[in-house]
MDAnalysis code that builds the backbone (N, CA, C; Angstrom):
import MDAnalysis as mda
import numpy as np

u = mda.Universe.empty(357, n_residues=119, atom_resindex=np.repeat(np.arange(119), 3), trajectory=True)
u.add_TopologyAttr("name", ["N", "CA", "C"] * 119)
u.add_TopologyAttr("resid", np.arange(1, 120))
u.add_TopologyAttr("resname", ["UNK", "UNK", "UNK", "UNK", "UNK", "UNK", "UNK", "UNK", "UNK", "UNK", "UNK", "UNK", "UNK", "UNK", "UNK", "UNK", "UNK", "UNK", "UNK", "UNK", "UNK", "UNK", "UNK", "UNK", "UNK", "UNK", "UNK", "UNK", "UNK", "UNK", "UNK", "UNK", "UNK", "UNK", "UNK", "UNK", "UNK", "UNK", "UNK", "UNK", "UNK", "UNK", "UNK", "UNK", "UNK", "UNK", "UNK", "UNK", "UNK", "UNK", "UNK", "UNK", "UNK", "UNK", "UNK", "UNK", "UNK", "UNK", "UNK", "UNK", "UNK", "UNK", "UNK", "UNK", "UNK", "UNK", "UNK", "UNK", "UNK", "UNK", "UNK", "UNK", "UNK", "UNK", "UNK", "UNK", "UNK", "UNK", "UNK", "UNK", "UNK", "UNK", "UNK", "UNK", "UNK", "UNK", "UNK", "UNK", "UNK", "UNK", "UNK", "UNK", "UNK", "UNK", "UNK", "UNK", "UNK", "UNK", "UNK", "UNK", "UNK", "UNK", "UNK", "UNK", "UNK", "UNK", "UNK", "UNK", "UNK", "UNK", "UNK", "UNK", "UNK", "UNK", "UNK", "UNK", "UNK", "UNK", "UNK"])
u.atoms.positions = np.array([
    [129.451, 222.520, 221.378],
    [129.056, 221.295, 222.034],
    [128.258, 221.568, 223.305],
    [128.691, 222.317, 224.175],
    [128.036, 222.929, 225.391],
    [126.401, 223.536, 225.151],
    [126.443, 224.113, 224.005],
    [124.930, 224.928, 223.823],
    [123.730, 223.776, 223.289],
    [124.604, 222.454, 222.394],
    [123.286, 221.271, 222.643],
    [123.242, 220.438, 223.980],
    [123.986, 220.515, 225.010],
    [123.709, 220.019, 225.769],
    [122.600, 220.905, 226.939],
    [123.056, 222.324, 226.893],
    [121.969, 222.717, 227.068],
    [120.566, 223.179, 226.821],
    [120.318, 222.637, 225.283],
    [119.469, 222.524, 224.938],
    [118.418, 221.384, 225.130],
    [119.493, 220.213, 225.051],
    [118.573, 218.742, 225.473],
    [118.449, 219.350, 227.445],
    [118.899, 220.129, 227.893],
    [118.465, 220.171, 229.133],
    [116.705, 221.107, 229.445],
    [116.815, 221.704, 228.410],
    [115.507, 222.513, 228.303],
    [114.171, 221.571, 227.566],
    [114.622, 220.565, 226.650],
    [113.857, 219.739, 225.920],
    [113.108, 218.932, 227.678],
    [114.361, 218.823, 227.966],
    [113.834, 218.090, 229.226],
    [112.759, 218.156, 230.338],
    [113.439, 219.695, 230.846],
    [112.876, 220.422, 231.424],
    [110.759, 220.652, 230.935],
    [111.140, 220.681, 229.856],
    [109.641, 220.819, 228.998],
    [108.872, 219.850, 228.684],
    [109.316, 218.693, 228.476],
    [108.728, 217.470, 228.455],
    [108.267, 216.464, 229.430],
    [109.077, 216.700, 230.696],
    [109.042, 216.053, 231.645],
    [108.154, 216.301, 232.491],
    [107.206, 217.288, 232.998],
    [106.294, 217.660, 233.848],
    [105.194, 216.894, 232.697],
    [104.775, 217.437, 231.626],
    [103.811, 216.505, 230.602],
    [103.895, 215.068, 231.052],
    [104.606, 215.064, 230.753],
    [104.771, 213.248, 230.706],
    [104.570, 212.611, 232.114],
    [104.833, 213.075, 233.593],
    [105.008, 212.543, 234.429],
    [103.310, 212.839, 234.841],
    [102.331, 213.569, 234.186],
    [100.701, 214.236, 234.723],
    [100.377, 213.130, 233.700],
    [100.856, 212.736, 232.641],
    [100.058, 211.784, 231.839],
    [100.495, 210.064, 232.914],
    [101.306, 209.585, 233.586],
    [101.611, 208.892, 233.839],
    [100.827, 208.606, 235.165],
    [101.416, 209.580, 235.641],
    [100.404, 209.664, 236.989],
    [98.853, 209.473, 236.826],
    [98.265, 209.866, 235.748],
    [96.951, 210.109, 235.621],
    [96.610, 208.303, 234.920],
    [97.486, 208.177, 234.364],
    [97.200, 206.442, 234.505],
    [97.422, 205.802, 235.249],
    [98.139, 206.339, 236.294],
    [97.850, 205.258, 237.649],
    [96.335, 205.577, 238.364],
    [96.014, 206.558, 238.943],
    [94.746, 206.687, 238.778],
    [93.924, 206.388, 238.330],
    [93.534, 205.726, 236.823],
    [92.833, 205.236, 236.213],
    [92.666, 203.997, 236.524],
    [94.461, 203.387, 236.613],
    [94.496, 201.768, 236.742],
    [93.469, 201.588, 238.013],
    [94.796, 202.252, 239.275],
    [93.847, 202.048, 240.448],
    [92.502, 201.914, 240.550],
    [91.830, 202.934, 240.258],
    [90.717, 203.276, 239.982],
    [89.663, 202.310, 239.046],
    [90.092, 201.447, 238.542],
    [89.481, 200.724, 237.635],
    [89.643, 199.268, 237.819],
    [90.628, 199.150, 238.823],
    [91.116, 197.629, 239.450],
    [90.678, 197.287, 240.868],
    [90.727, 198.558, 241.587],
    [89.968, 198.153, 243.058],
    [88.601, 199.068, 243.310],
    [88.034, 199.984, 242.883],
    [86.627, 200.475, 243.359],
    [85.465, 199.755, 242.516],
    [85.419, 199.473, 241.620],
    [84.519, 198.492, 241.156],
    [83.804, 196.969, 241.967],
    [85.391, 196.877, 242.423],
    [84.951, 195.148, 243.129],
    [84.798, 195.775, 244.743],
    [84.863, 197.000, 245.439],
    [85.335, 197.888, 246.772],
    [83.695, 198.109, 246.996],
    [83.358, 198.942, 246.102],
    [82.294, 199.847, 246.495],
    [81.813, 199.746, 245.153],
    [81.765, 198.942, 244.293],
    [80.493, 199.082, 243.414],
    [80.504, 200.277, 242.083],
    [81.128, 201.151, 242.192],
    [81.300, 202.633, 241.325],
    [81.625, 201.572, 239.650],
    [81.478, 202.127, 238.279],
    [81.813, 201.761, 237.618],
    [83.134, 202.364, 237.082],
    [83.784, 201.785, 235.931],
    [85.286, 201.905, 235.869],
    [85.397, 203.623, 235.006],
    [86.633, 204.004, 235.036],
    [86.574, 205.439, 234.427],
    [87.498, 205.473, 233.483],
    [87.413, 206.323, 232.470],
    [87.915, 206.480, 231.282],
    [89.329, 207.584, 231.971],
    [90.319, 207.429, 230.869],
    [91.778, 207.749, 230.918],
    [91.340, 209.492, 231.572],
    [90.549, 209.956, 230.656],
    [89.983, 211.474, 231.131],
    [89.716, 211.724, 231.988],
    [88.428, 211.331, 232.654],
    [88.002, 211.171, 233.792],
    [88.742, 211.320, 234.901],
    [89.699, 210.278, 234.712],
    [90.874, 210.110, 236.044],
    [91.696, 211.216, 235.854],
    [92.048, 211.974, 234.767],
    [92.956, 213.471, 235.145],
    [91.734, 214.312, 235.273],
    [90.473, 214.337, 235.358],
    [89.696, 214.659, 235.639],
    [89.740, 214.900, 237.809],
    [89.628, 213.941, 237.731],
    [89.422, 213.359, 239.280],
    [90.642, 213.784, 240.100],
    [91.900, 213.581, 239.261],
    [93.326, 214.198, 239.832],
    [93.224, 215.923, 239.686],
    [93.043, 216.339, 238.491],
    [92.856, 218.055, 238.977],
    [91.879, 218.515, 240.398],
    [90.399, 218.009, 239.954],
    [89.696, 218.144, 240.936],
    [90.291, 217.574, 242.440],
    [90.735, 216.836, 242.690],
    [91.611, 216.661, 243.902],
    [92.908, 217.508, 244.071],
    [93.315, 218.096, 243.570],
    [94.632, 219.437, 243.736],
    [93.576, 220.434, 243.868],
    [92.718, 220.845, 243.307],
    [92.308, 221.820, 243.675],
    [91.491, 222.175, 245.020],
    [91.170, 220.949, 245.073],
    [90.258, 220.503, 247.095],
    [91.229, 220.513, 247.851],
    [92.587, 219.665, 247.269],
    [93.304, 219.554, 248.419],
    [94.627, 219.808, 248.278],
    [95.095, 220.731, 247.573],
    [96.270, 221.499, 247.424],
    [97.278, 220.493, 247.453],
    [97.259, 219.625, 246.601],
    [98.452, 219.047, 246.812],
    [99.469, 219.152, 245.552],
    [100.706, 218.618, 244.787],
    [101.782, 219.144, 244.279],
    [102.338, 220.064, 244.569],
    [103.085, 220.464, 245.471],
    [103.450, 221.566, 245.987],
    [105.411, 221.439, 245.779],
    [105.164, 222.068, 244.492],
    [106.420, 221.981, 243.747],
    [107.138, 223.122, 244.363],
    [108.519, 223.030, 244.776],
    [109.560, 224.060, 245.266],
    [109.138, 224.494, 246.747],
    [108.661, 223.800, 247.349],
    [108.748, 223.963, 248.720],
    [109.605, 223.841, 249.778],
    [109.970, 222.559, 249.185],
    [111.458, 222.294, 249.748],
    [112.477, 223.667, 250.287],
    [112.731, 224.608, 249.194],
    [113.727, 225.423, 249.470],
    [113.017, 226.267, 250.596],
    [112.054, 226.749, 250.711],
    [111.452, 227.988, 251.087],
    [111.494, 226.816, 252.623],
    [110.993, 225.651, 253.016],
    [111.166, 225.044, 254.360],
    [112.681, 225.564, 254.495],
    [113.343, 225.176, 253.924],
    [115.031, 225.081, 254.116],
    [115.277, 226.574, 254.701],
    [114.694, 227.574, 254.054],
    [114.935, 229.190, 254.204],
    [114.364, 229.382, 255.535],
    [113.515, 228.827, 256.034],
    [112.473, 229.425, 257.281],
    [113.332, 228.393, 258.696],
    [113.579, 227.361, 258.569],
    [114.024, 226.679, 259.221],
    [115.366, 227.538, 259.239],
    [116.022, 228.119, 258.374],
    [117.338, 228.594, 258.661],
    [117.363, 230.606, 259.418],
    [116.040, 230.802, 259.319],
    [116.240, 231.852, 259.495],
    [115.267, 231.424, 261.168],
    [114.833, 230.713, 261.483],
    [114.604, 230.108, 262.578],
    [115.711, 230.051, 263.555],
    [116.839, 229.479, 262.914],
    [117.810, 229.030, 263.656],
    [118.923, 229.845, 263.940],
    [118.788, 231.073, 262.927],
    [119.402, 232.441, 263.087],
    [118.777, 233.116, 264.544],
    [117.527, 232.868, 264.359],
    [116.886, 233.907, 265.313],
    [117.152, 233.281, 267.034],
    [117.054, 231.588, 267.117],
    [117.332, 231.075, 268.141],
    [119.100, 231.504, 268.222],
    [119.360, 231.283, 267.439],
    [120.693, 231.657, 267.939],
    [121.291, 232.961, 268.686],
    [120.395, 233.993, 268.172],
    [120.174, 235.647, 268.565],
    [120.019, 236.094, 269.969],
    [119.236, 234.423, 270.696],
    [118.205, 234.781, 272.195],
    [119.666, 234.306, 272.596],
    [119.671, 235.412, 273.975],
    [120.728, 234.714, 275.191],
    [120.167, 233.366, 276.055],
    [120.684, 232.931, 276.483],
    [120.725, 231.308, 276.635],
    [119.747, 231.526, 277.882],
    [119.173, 232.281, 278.818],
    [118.265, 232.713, 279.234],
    [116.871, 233.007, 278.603],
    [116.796, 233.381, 277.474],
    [115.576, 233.955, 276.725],
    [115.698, 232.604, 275.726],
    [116.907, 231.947, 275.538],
    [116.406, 230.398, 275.173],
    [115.632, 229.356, 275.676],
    [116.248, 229.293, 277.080],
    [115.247, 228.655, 277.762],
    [114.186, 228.783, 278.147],
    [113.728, 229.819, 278.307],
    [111.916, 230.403, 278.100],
    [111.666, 229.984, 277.205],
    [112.375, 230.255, 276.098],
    [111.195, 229.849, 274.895],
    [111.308, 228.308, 274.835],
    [112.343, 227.721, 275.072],
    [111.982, 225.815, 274.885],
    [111.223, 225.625, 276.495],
    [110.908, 225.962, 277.600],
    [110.002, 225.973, 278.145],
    [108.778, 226.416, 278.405],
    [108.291, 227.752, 277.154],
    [106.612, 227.915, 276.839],
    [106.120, 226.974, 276.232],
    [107.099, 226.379, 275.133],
    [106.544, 225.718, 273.909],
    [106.787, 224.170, 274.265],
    [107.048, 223.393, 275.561],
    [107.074, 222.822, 276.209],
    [105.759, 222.566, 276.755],
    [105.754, 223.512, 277.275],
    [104.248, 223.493, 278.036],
    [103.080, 223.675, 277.057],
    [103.299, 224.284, 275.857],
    [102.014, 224.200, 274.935],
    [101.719, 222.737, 274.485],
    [102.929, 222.259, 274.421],
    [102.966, 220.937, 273.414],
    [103.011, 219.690, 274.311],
    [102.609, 219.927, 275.293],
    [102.371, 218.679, 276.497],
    [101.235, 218.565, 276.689],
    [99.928, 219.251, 276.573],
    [98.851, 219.303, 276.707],
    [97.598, 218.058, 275.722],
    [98.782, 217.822, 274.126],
    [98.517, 217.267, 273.351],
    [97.136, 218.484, 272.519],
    [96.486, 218.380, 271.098],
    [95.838, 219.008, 271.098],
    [94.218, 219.506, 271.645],
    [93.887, 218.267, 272.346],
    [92.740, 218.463, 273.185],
    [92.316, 219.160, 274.072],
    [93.326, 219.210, 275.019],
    [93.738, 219.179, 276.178],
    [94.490, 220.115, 276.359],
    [94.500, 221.671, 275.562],
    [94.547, 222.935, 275.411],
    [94.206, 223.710, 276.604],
    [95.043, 224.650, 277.078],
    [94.512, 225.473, 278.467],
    [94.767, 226.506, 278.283],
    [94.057, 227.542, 278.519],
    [94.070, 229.164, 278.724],
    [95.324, 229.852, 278.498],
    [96.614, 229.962, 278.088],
    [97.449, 230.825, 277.832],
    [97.232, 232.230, 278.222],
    [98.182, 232.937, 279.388],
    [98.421, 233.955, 279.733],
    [99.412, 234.694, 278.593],
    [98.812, 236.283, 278.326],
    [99.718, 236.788, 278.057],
    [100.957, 236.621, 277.641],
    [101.611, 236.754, 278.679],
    [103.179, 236.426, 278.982],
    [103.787, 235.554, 278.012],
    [103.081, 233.866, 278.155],
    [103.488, 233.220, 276.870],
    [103.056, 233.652, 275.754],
    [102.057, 234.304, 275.233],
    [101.750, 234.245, 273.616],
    [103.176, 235.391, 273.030],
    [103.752, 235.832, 273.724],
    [104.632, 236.757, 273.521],
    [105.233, 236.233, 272.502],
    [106.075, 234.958, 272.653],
    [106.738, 234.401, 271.372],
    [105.974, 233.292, 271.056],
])
């Protein structure tokens, strides 16, 4: 009983990325065929086209970025290992360099000595 249930878990596993690029790729189409026509004039696009238009947009702009989640989770934790490591002296330096970097806003950037780029 256990080995078809993990089988319908692999059926799953295999079917489900298909199905959710075909779905997605008809929203794209819809969109695409319901507001740029009457927007800007473009004419409407075929089902292709629009997974057309969706690859070509992952590949410009890197987006699906499947399993990232964990690897944030890993860096943030080994982050918090490492803050934990500094004596509460060499803590407060560092939440007061990065204080001072991040008050400037990004415009409004100033010369960094040494000293801070350290961490």
């Amino acid at each position: 009983m256990n080995h078809n249930k993990h089988k319908k878990g692999w059926i799953f596993l295999f079917l489900c990325p298909p199905l959710i690029l075909l779905g997605v790729t008809w929203i794209v189409m819809a969109l695409w065929n319901c507001l740029l026509p009457d927007i800007l004039g473009v004419k409407s696009i075929t089902y292709w086209q629009a997974m057309g238009i969706l690859i070509l947009s992952k590949i410009l702009f890197g987006g699906f970025h499947f399993g990232k989640g964990m690897r944030d989770f890993k860096e943030k934790k080994m982050m918090r290992d490492r803050m934990m490591s500094l004596s509460p002296e060499e803590r407060e330096k560092f939440k007061e360099v990065w204080k001072d970097r991040c008050s400037g806003g990004f415009f409004n950037r100033q010369n960094r000595t040494n000293e801070e780029e350290k961490f």
